[in-house]
N, C-alpha and C positions, 0 to 999 in steps of 0.2 A: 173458766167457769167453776165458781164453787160449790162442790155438789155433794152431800151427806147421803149415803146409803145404810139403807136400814136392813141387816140382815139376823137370821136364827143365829145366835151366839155359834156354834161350832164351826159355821159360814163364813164369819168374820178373816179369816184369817188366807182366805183368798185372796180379800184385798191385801195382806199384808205377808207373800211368802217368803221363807228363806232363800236366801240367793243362791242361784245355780239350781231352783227348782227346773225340771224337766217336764215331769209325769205328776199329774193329780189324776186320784182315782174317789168316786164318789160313790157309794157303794153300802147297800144296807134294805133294810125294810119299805113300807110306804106310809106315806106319810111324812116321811121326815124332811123334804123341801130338798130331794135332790135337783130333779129338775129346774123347779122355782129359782131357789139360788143359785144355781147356772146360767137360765136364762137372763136373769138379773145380771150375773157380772159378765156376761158377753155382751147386754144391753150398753153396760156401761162401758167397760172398755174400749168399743167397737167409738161408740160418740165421745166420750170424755175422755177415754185415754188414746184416742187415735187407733186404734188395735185391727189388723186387718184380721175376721175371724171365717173359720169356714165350720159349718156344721156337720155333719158325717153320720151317715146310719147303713147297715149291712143294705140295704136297698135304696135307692134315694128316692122311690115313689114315696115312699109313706114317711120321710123325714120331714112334709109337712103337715103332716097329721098331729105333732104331737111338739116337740121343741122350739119349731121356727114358730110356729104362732103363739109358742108364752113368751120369745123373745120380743115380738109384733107388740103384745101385750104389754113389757117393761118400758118397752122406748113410745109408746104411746103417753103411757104414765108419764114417764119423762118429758116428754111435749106436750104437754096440756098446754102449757101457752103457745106452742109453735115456735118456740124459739129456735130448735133443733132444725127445720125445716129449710133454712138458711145455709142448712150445710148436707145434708140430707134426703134422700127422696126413697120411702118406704116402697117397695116394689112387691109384687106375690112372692118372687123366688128369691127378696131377700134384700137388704139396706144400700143405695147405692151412695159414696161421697160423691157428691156435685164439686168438691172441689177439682179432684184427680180424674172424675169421670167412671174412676171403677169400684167393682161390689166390695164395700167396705164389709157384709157379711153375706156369704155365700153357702149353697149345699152343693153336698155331693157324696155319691153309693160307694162301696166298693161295689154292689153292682147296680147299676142304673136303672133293670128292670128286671122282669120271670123271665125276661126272654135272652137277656145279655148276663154275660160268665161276669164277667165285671167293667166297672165304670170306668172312664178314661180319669186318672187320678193325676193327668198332670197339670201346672199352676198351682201347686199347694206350698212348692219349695217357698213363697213370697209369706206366708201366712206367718201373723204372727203367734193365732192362737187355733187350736185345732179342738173341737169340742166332738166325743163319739161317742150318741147316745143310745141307751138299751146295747150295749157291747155283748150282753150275755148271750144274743142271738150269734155273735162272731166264733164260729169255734174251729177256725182254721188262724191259727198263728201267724202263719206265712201272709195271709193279708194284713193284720195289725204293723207287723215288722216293716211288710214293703210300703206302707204307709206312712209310718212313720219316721223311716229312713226318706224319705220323703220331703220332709220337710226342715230346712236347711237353715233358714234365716237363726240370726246370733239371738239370743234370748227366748226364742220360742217356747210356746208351753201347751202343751197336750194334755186334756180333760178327760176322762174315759165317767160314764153316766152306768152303772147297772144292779140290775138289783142282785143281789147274791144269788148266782148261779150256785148248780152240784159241785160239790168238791172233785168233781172229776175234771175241770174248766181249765183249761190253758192260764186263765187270769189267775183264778186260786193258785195254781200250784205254781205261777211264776213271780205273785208278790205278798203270798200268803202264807201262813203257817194255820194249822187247823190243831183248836182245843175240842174235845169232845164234852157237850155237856151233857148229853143224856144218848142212848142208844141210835145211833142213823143222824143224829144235829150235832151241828159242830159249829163254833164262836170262831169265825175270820179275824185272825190277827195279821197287821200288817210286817212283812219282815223291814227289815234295816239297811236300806239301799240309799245308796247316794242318787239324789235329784229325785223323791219319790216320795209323794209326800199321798198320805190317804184320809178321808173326814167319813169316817163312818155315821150314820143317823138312822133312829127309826121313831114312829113315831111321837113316842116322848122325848123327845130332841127340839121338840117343834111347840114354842109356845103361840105361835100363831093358830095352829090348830081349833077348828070349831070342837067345842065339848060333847056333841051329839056324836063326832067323828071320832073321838078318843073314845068314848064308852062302848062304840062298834068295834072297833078296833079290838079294844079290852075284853070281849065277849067271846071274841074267837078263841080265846086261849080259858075260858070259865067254863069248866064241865058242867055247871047248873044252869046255862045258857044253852039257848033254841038255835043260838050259833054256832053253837062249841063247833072247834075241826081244829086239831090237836097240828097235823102238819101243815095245815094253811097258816096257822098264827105263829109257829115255828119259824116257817122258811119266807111268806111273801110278807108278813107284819113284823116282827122283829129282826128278820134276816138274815139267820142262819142258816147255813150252807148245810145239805143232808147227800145222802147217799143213792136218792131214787125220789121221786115225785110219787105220791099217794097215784093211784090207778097205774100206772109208769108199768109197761108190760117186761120189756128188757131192761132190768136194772144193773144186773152184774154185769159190766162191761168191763173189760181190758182194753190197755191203751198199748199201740205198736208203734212206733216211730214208720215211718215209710222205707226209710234205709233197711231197716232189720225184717222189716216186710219183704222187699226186694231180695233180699239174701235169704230168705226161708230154700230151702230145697226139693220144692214140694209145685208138680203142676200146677196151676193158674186156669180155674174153671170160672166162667163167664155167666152172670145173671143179666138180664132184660126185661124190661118195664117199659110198655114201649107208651106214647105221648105226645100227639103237636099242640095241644094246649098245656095240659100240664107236664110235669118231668119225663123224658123217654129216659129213665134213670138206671145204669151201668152199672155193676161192681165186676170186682176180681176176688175170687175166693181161695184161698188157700186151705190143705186139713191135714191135721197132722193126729191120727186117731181120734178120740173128743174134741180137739181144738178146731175151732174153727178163726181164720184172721180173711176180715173184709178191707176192701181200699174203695172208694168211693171212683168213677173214670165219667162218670158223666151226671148232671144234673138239668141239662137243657133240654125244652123241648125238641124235639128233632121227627123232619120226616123220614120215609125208609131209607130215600137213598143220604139223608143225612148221616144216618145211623151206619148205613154201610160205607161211608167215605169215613166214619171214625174207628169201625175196626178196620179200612185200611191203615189209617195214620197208625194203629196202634202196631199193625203187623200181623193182626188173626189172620191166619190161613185154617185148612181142612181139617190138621192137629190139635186145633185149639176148640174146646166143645162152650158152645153157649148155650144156654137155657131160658127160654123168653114165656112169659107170660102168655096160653093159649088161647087167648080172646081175641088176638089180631092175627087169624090163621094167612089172611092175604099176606102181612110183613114179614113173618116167618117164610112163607114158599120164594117169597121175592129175595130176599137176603140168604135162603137156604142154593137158590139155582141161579143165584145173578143177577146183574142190569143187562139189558142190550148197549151195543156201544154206539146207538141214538139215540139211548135214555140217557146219556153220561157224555161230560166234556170230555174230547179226544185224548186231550193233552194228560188229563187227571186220570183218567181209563189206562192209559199206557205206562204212568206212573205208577200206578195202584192197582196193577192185573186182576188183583184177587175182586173188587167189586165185578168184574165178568165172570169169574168164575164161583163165586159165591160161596158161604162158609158154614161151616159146619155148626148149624141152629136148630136148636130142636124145642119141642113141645115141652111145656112143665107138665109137672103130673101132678093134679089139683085132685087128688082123690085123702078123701079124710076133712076136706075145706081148712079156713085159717087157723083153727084150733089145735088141728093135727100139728100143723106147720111149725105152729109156738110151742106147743109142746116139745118138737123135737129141738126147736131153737134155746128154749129152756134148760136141755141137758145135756146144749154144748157149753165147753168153755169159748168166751167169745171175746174176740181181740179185733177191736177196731184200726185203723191208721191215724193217726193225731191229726193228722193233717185233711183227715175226710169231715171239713165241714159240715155239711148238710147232712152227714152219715149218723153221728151226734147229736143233729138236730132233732132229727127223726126220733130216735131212739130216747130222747126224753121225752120227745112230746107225742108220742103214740102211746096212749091209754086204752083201758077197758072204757065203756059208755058206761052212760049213767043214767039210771030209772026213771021216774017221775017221783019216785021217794028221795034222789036222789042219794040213791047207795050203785053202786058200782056190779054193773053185769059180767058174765064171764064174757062178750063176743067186746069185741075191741072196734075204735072208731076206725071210719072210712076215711084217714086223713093222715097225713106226715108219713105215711107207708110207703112210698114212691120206691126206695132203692131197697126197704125191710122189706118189700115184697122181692125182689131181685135178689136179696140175698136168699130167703128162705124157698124160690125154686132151686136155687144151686144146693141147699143143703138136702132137702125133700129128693133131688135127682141123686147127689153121694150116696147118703143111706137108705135113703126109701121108708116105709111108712105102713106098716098094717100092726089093723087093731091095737091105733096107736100106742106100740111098743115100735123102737128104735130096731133097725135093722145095721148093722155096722157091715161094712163093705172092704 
């Protein structure tokens, strides 16, 4: 079948990569047809070049919210006559060959849902093309890696979709070099790797673009404009990479490998968030005078005795002090004195003594409310683990709210807080907290 595709100049060259490409990264502002042209060439590949493709987002609930149905949209276009339909059968969750019988394009999470750690990622070794979209929400390495080690077949080619993350990003610092062009922005340049190939775009890249779209666009960066917003048009429309998101309450963050975390010398104090709909979210805190170093240990929902079959796995015993969020006085008293060994499988109980004998949990001390808390969290030095995904996540995307003027309050939203509230009872219990000045201990 001869078939002419039409894409944004800078696009083109996907149909035509150098050989022994590995990695394409597609990366930059909005506007500029990342998506589009992705969808586009996994339309086509998938039917015109036989391509077995599998789709991939940090969650796979919402992978069809946004990709699989611009791809739905390319291969439609492509069968206006139905010709496709012969070899083909469009399905909700994704393109099946009639020939073979199997999904010529497929999804799948690294986690499947809020409620699963991650997805089952196996069957991907067959793929010949692997597309991972919005990656900037990935900020655990260790799943991109064991993903992509993954996938085995000879000629394979892996797509990564995002818009420019903080230059604090596992992707930044693993295929980037960062120019500074004005204070906090910084111009993402690709480094020089073999199999790795990057199309940056932002919206002037795009001559498809409607012109009402380009002069919005252009307005956000025009201080004589009712739109002006200097780091929106900075980081989400041209797409440079900054230092911290506009409202962004934690912005100086440090980054710790988990090894050199492990090796610190220093107790391991416990925070708690406790959660069966949303996150019962863990950390482990380490301090070393002003430093503070977090590691992420749980993101799941979890009931009590969930929660206390995972400080057994981890080895908390009566030595080890936790600090739990004092709204769920019942899970504290329950986790502080035990299970009965009715409440608990025999076999697991005998395994794991310390769920009978219960572990050393205590009360935070919410006195001063969230502001105290940031404050003291403010003038620690603050060292994350690399590997604490969602620790990361949090921590960019927890802002101050916003007016009805829409300028920015001092009280911060009720949202992305899960484990930053876990970590800041552990720090509020070290130093403690009056007339918010810093007590060091």
């Amino acid at each position: 079948m001869n078939v002419n595709v039409k894409a944004i100049e800078k696009y083109k060259q996907l149909y035509d990569l150098p050989k022994d490409t590995r990695l394409v990264v597609l990366i930059g502002g909005r506007g500029g047809g990342k998506t589009y042209e992705a969808s586009k060439f996994i339309a086509f590949s998938s039917t015109i070049k036989n391509k077995r493709c599998v789709v991939v987002r940090d969650e796979k609930s919402k992978v069809r919210e946004s990709i699989l149905s611009e791809i739905f949209q390319r291969y439609d276009t492509a069968n206006a006559s139905g010709q496709l339909d012969k070899y083909f059968q469009k399905l909700d969750t994704g393109i099946k060959n009639l020939r073979t019988n199997d999904m010529q394009v497929f999804t799948m999470g690294f986690r499947a849902s809020d409620n699963d750690k991650r997805a089952n990622l196996k069957g991907v070794s067959n793929v010949d093309i692997a597309i991972i979209e919005e990656a900037e929400d990935i900020r655990d390495p260790a799943k991109f890696n064991t993903f992509t080690d993954s996938i085995r077949k000879k000629d394979s080619l892996i797509i990564i979709i995002l818009n420019t993350p903080d230059v604090r990003h596992w992707i930044i610092k693993r295929y980037f070099n960062i120019e500074e062009i004005e204070d906090g922005y910084y111009k993402v340049v690709p480094k020089k790797i073999p199999g790795f190939v990057c199309i940056q775009s932002d919206f002037e890249d795009n001559e498809y673009l409607p012109d009402v779209i380009v002069e919005q666009y252009k307005s956000y960066g025009n201080p004589d404009s009712v739109n002006y917003d200097k780091h929106y048009y900075l980081t989400a429309i041209k797409g440079y990479a900054s230092t911290g998101r506009r409202g962004q309450i934690l912005k100086n963050v440090n980054a710790i490998t988990l090894e050199d975390y492990l090796r610190l010398p220093f107790k391991e104090i416990y925070g708690q968030d406790f959660g069966t709909a949303s996150p019962a979210a863990m950390v482990g805190c380490k301090f070393d005078r002003g430093r503070m170093y977090v590691r992420q240990l749980n993101y799941l929902p979890m009931s009590t005795l969930d929660i206390a079959k995972l400080y057994a796995t981890l080895q908390l015993n009566k030595a080890d002090r936790i600090v739990a969020d004092h709204a769920d006085a019942e899970a504290i008293k329950k986790l502080k004195h035990g299970f009965k060994l009715n409440e608990v499988n025999y076999e697991y109980a005998m395994k794991y003594p310390a769920i009978l004998q219960g572990f050393n949990i205590v009360e935070c001390d919410k006195k001063g409310g969230i502001n105290a808390r940031i404050g003291l969290l403010k003038s620690l030095e603050i060292y994350f683990v690399e590997e604490s995904g969602d620790l990361w996540t949090e921590s960019a995307r927890w802002c101050y709210g916003i007016d009805k003027n829409g300028e920015y309050t001092d009280e911060p939203i009720d949202d992305f807080n899960h484990l930053i509230d876990a970590l800041g009872y552990v720090a509020v219990d070290r130093f403690g907290i009056k007339n918010k000045f810093i007590i060091y201990g």
